[in-house]
Each structure stands twice: as C-alpha cells, then as structure tokens.
N, C-alpha and C positions, 0 to 999 in steps of 0.2 A: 470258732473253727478256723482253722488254718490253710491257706490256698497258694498257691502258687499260679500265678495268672501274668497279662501284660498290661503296662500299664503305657498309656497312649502319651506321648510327647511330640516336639516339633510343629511345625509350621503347618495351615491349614493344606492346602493339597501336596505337602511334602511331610507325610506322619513317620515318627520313629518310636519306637517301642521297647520298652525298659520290661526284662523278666524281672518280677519280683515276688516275694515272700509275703503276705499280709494279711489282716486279721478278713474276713468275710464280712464281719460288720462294718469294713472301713470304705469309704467309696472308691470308684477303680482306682482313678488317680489319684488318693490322697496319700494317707499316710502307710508307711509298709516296714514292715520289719527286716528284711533284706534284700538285695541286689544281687540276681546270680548271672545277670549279663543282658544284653541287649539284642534289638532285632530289629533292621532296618531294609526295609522291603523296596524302598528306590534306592537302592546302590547301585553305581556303574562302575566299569571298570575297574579300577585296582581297590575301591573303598570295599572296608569289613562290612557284610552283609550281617553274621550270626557272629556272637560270642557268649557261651553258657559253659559256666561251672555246673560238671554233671556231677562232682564230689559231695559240691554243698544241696544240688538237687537231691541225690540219693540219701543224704541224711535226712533232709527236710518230709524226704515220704519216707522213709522208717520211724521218722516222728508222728506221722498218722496224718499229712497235709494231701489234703487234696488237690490233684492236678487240672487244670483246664483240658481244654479237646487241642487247640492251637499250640497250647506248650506243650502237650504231648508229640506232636508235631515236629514241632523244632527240635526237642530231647532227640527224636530217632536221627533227626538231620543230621545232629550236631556230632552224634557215634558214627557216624558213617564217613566211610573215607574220600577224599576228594573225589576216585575216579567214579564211585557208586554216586556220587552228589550231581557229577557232572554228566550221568546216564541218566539220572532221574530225571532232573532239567530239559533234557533233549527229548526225553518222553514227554514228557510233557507239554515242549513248544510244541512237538509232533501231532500231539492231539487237538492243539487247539489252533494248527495251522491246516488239519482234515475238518473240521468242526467249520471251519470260516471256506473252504472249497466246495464243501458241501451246500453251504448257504447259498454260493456264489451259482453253483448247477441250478437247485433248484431256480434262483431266481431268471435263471438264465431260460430255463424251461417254459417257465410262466409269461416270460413274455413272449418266447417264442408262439407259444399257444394263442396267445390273445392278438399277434398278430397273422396267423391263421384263422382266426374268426369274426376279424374286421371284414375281410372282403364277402365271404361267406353274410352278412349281415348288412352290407353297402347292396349284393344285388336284389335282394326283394323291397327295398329301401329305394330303388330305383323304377320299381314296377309300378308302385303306389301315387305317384306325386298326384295324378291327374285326381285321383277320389280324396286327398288332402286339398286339391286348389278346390277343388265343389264346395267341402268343408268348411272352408276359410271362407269362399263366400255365401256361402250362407251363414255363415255366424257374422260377417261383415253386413247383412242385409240387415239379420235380428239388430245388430247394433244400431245401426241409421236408421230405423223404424221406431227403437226404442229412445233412442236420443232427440228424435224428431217430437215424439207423444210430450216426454222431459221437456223438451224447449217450447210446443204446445199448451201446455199445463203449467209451463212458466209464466208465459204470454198472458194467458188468460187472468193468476194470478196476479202479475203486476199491473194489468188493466182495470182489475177489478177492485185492488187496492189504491189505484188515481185517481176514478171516478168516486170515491169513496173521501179521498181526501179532496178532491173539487166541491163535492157536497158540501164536508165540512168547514169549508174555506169562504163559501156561500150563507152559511148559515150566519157565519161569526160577520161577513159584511154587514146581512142583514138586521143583524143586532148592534154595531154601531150604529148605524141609520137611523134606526128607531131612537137609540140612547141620541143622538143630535138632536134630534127632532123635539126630545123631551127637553133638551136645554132649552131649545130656539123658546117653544112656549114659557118655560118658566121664565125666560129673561124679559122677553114682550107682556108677558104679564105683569110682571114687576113694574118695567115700566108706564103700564098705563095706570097700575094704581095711582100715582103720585103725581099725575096729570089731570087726573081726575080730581084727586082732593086738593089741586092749584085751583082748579075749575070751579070748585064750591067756594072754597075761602074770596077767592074775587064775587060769586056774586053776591055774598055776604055784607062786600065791602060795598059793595055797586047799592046795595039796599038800604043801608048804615046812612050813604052820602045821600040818597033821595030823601031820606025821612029827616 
C-alpha cells in the first residue's frame, strides 16, 4: 500500500521534515518513492516554513495512496492563502497565550489561598505549646528511665561477664601451678635415682677392698 507521510530529517532538537510518497512496508525514514516537498516547524523569520506540490499529491490519492492525519494538515495549509495562514497563526498564539493566563490565575489563586490559611492555622498552634512541653517531657522522662534500665542491664552484664573471666584466669593459674610442681618432682626424682645407685656401687667397692 501506498502512503503519503513525513519523513523525519535534521539535527536532534532542530527536526526538519521531508513530505514523501512510499511503500507502507518501508520504515518512515527509509526509502520512498517521491518527494512532494518539505516541512520545517523551526523556521524564523524570512526561511521557507512549507513547500508541497499539491499536483503530484492529487495524483498520488487518485492513485489510491493513503494520506497521514499531519499531511492532511499541511495539504489544507498549503491551499490557503497567506492572509488566511497568517489569521490562523494568530488564532492560535491567541489560544495558547489564554491557555498559559489562565494557568498563571489559577496559580495565583492558590497561593493566595494557602496564604489565608497559614495564619488561620498559626493561631490554635499558638494555644497548645504548654500541653506539647508536658509531652515532650514526659517522653523525655520515659527516655532517661529507659536509658538508665539500658545502662543498668549493661552494667550488670559487663560485670558479670569479668568476674567470669577473673574465674577463668584463676583456674588456668591454678593449672600451671600444679603442671610446675609436677616437673619440680619428676626432676628431684630423677635425680635422687642416680645418687642412689653411686651410693650402692661404692659400698660394693668398699666390700670388694675389705674381703
């Protein structure tokens, strides 16, 4: 099927737009069968905004092409004469310069509003303070009561956890002690064996020499 659509050119926030002919299977910007004119929506001052062959349009829908909703658009633009272009234009800043006063009221409104009911809202805010400080300190009480139990129950933990390691510190003394004590003997042992049997071997000798 056959379309008559735009097809997107130019620079990223500066887009210019090529009217063209092309198959509907084709992707927008690819390939197209003709060029009936262009369309450039940032134009200033003296540059061509629109330029459409409405000859080769009118041929192309008597061929059975269908048209976009935007080139329909521009088609009407483009038969219209300057001073009808240049009333349309002015209708149209006109609407969207009531459109943006209208925004500007209401917003004008709303804060009026909300500064009418700042003060309205400051004087019972003014009544209260004294049942807020009671508040405050009672939840200042629960806190230092609560923090005091916390630091209590710390206390107690880490004392209980030192006399705990004192014990254990005690224990492991008292088993090197012992382990000493078990050298001291075996070594005094040792040495009296071998004093001993010097002790036999002499009176031996001492027996040997009297006989």
């Amino acid at each position: 099927m056959v379309v008559i659509r735009l097809a997107k050119s130019g620079a990223k926030k500066n887009p210019y737009f090529f009217i063209t002919v092309a198959d509907s299977r084709m992707p927008r910007d690819g390939r197209f069968i003709e060029r009936l004119g262009f369309y450039n929506p940032s134009a200033r001052g003296s540059e061509e905004r629109l330029r459409f062959n409405t000859e080769r349009f009118d041929h192309w829908v008597g061929q059975g092409a269908q048209v976009s909703d935007r080139v329909k658009v521009l088609h009407q633009e483009a038969e219209m004469s300057p001073e009808d272009l240049a009333a349309k234009f002015e209708k149209r800043d006109s609407k969207r310069q009531a459109k943006k006063e209208a925004k500007a009221a209401k917003l004008a409104e709303e804060m009026a509003a909300s500064e009418e009911a700042a003060p309205a809202e400051e004087a019972p805010a003014e009544e209260a303070p004294a049942s807020r400080r009671s508040s405050s300190r009672r939840s200042c009480t629960c806190r230092r009561s609560s923090s005091r139990r916390s630091c209590t129950s710390r206390r107690g933990s880490s004392r209980r956890s030192s006399s705990r390691r004192s014990c254990q510190l005690k224990k492991l003394q008292l088993r090197k002690k012992l382990q000493l004590k078990k050298l001291h003997l075996q070594k005094s042992s040792s040495e009296e064996a071998p004093a001993e049997a010097r002790s036999s071997t002499e009176k031996l000798h001492q027996q040997k020499r009297l006989q």
